[in-house]
C-alpha positions as CSV (number, residue, x, y, z in Angstrom):
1,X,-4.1,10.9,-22.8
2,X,-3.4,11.4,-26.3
3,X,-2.3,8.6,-28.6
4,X,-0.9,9.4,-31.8
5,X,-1.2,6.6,-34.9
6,X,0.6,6.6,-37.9
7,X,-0.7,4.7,-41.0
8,X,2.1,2.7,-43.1
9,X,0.5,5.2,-46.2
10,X,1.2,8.3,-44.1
11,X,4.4,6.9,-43.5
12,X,5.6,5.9,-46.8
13,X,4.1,9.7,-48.3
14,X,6.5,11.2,-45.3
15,X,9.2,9.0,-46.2
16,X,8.8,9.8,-49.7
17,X,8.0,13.3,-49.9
18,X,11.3,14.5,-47.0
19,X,13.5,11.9,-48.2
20,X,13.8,11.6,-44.2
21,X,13.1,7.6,-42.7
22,X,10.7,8.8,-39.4
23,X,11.4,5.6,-37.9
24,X,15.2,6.4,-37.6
25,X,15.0,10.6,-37.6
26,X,17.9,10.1,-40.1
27,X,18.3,12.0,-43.0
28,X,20.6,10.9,-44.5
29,X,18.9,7.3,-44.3
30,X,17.6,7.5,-47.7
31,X,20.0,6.4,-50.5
32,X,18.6,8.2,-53.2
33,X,19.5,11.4,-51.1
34,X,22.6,10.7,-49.7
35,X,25.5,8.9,-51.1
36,X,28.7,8.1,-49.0
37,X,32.1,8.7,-50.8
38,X,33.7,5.3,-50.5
39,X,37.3,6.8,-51.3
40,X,37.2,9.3,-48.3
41,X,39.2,7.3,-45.2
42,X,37.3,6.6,-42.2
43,X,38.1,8.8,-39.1
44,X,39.9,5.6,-37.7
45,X,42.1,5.3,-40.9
46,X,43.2,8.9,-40.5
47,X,44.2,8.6,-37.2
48,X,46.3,5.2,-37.7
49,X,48.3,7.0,-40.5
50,X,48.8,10.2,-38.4
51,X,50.2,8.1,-35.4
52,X,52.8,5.8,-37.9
53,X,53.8,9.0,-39.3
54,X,54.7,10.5,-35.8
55,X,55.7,7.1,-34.5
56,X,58.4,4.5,-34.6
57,X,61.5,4.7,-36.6
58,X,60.2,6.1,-40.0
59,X,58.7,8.9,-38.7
60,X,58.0,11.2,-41.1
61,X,56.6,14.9,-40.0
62,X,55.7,16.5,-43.7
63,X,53.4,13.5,-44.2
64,X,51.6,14.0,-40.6
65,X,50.8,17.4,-41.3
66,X,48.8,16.1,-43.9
67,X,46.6,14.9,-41.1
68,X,46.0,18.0,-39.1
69,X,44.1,20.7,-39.4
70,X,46.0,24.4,-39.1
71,X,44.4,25.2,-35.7
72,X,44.6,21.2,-34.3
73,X,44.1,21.8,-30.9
74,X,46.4,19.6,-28.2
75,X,45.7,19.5,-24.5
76,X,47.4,17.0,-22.0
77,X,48.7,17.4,-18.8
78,X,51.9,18.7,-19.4
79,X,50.8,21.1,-22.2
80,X,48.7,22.4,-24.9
81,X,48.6,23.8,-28.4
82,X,46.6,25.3,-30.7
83,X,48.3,25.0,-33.9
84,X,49.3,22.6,-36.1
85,X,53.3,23.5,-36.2
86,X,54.0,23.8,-32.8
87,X,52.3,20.6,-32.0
88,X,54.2,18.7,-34.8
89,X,57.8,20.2,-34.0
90,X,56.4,19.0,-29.9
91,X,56.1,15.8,-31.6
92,X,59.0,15.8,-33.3
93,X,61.2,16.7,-30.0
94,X,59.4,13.6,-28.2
95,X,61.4,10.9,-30.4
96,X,58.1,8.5,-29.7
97,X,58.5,4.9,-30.1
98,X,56.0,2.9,-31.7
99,X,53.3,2.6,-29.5
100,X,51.9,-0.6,-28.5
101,X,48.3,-0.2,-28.4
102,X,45.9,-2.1,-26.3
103,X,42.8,-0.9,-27.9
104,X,41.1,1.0,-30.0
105,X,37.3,2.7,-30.2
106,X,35.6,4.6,-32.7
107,X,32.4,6.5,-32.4
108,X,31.7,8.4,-35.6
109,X,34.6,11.0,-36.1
110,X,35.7,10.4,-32.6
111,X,38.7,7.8,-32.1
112,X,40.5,7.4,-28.6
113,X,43.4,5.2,-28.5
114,X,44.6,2.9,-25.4
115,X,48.7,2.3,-25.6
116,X,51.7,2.3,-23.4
117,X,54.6,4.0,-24.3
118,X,58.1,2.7,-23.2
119,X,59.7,5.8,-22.6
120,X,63.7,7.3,-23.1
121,X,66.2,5.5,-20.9
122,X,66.7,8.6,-18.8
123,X,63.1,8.3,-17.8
124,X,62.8,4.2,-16.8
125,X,59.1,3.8,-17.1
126,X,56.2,2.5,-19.1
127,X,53.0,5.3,-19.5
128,X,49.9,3.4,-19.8
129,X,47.7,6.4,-22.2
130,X,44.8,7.3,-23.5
131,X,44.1,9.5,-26.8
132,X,41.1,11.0,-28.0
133,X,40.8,12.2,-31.6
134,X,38.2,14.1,-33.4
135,X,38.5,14.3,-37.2
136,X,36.4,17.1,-39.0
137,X,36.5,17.0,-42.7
138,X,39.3,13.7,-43.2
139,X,41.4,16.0,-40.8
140,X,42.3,15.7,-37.1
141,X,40.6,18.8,-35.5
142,X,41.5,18.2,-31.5
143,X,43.4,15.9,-29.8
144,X,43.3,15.3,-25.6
145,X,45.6,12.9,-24.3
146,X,45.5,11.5,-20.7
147,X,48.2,10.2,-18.8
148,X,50.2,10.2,-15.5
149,X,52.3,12.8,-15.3
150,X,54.6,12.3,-12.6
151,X,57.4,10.4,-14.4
152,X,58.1,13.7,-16.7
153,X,58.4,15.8,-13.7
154,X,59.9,13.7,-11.0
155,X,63.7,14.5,-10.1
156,X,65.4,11.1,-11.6
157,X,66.8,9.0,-8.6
């Protein structure tokens, strides 16, 4: 068997010389190589903003494009979109309350969102949902929402 040994001088001339930290294969672990603009929002911050603006009573559809990128792509149950202006105007048909979310996780530029939804008095139900953001570039690139579908397309008793 083969054992391989690195020296703390080796080390430090790798670490020095790539700008790259071995111990962590990161790249951008160096400081002197890679500095993080602290004005650009976190992908969790985007996605807040985007759901107030589509949300609640001040909704406000010019500002949520702001959020999106052209070709946003949408998939849930009951549909699916491609494009930025289709989606919004499906939004903007939906009259969504503010959502009461239960919880929120963020992995990098991945954000899902756990809510329910009290929905339109024609439809007496509460939609327990989960949303699943990526954000490329301080925009929302894809969207995939999960939910039960059935209260949508039931026949209304």
């Amino acid at each position: 068997m083969n054992t391989f040994c690195i020296t703390i001088e080796l080390y430090n001339l790798l670490v020095n010389n790539t700008g790259m930290d071995t111990l962590e294969m990161n790249p951008k672990s160096n400081d002197m190589n890679y500095i993080k603009d602290e004005s650009a929002k976190s992908a969790k911050e985007i996605v807040m903003e985007f759901l107030q603006a589509i949300t609640g009573e001040h909704r406000d559809f010019k500002a949520a494009r702001s959020y999106v990128k052209d070709n946003v792509s949408y998939v849930s149950p009951l549909n699916s979109f491609d494009s930025a202006e289709p989606y919004l105007k499906y939004n903007e048909s939906l009259h969504l309350p503010k959502l009461d979310i239960k919880k929120v996780f963020v992995d990098g530029d991945d954000v899902c969102i756990l809510h329910e939804t009290s929905l339109p008095p024609r439809i007496p139900s509460t939609v327990f949902t989960s949303l699943w953001f990526h954000v490329d570039d301080g925009k929302i690139s894809s969207l995939r929402a999960l939910f039960d579908p059935r209260p949508f397309i039931q026949p209304q008793r």
